[in-house]
Structures are given as structure tokens and as C-alpha cells.
C-alpha positions in Angstrom: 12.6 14.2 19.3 10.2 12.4 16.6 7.4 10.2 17.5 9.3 6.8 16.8 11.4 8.4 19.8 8.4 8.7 22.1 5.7 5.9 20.6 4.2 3.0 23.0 2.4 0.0 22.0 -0.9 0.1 22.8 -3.3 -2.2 22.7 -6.1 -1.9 20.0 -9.8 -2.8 19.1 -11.7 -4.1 16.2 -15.3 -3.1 15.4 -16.2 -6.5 16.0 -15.0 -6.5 20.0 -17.8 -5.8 22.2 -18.1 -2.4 23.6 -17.9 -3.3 27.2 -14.5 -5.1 26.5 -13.4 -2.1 24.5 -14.3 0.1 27.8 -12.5 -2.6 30.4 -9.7 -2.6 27.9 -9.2 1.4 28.6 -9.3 1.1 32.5 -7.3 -1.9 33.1 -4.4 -0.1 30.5 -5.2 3.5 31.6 -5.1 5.0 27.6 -7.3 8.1 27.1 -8.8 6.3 24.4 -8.5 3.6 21.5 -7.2 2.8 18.4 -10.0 0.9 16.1 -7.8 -1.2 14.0 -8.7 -3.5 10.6 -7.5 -7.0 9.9 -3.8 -5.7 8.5 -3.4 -3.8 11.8 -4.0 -0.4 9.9 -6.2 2.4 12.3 -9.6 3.3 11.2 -10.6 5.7 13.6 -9.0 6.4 16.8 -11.4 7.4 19.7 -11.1 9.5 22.6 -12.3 8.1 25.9 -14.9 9.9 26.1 -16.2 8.9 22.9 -15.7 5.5 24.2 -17.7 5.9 26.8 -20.5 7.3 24.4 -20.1 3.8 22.8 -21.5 2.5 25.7 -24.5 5.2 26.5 -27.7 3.6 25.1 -28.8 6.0 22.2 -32.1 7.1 23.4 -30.1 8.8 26.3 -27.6 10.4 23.8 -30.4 11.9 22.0 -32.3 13.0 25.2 -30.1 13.4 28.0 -32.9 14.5 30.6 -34.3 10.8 30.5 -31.3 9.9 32.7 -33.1 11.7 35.0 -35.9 9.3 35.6 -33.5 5.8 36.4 -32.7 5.3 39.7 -29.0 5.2 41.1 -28.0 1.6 40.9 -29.3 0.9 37.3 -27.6 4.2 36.4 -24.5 3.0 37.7 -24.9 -0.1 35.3 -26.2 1.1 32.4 -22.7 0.4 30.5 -23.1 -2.9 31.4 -26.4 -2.9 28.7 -24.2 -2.8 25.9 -23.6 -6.3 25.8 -24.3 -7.3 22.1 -23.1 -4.1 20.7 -19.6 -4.0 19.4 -17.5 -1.1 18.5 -18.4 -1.3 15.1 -22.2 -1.3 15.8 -21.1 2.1 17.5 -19.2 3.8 15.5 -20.9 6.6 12.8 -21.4 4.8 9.2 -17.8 7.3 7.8 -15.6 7.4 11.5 -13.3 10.1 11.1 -10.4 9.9 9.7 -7.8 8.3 12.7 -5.5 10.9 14.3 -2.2 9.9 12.6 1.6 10.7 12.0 4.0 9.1 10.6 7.5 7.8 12.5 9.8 10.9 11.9 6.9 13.4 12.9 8.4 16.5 15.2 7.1 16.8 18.7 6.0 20.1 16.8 3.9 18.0 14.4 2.0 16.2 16.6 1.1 18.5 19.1 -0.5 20.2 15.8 -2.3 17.3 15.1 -3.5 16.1 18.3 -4.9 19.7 18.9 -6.8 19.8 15.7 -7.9 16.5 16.3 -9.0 16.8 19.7 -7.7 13.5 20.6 -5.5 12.9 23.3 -4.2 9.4 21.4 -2.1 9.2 18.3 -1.4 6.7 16.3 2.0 5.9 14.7 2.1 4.8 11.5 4.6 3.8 8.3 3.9 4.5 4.7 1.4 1.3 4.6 -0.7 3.2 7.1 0.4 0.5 9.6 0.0 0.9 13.2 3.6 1.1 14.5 2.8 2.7 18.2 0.8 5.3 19.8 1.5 8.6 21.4 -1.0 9.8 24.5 -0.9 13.2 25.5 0.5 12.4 28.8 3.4 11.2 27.1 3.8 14.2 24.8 3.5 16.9 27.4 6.3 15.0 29.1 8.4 15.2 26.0 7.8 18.4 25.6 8.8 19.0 29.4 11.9 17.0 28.9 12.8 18.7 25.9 12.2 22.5 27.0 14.4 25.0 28.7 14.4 24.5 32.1 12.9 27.0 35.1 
């Protein structure tokens, strides 16, 4: 199997969207995570969920976790909703890493490899152009690599 064999569309962000809709945009499509796209729908970063969810964690909690401590329950459980202005691109370090990428004919060998060494559970597809073409989760690849296995 190659990843054209196994790719999805997935919906994707721009830096401009606002963080909370990048966040709703993750639950209400269940992806582990996001592909940042520019204007010629080429990825620029791609972003596990949980660095999503850091999108939305007001900095002087990132750099001090214990002052979490000292808000009560319900404005804890809203503090995402804070993020309001921000937008993915507000977010995101000033040189994102590169995105976790293969191209179309990539072995199911090939992107386990990369998704590992990326630690991103969310690959993006792409043609020579570095165009987005699909996406691979890892939910997906684990099941292709169930299907494609020896059986018990």
C-alpha cells in the first residue's frame, strides 16, 4: 500500500483562523491534529492536538504551570475560550517546524518512519509542488498496517 492508497481529505487551517475555531474544527472532525496551510494550499507546519491545544493555553500558564493552580474550576474550564483574538498564526513559534510530509507513492514503511520521527500522529500528502493532496492519521495507518499484516 502507498499513501495515495490510504490518504483522507482533511480539513485545514490558516494562521489567520482564530485558535478557538482551529480547536472546534479538531472536535467536531475528530483529527489528532491540523494541517496549517498557505494561500496555494501547500502545509507549513502540521500540528499535533496537543500542540493545538497549547495554542489555546494563555502563555503565562505555559511558562508557569503551577499558576493554574490558583483559578478556580469554572474559569479553568473556560480558559480556551480566552483565546479569542489570537489566531493560529499569532501562535505558532516565529520558524514552525518543518510539516510532517510524504509524498503520494510513500510505502506504509515510509510513513510510519516519518510519523515516528516526527511525533505527529497527522501526515500530510503531498505532490512535487508541495501541495496538500490528503492526510494520513495514525489511526488510519495502524489499520493499514493491520490490514496488510499476516494474520493471528
Amino acid at each position: 500500500m502507498q499513501a495515495r492508497d490510504i490518504a483522507v481529505t482533511v480539513p485545514t487551517v490558516w494562521t489567520s483562523d482564530p485558535v478557538a475555531k482551529a480547536m472546534r474544527l479538531m472536535v467536531v472532525e475528530r483529527l489528532p491534529g491540523l494541517i496549517v496551510v498557505d494561500a496555494q494550499q501547500r502545509p507549513l507546519t502540521v500540528l499535533p492536538g496537543t500542540q493545538v491545544l497549547r495554542l489555546a493555553i494563555p502563555g503565562s500558564y505555559q511558562s508557569d504551570s503551577t499558576l493554574a493552580r490558583t483559578i478556580d474550576e469554572v474559569h479553568a474550564d473556560l480558559f480556551w475560550q480566552e483565546s479569542g483574538s489570537y489566531t493560529v498564526g499569532d501562535c505558532l513559534p516565529e520558524r514552525p517546524a518543518k510539516p510532517a510530509t510524504v509524498a503520494p507513492d510513500a510505502t506504509l514503511l515510509e510513513i510510519s518512519t516519518v510519523m515516528a520521527d516526527k511525533h505527529s500522529p497527522l501526515i500530510a500528502v503531498v505532490d512535487r509542488s508541495h501541495t496538500l493532496l490528503g492526510a494520513i492519521t495514525l489511526e488510519r495507518l495502524l489499520a493499514s498496517l493491520a490490514i496488510a499484516g499476516p494474520g493471528e
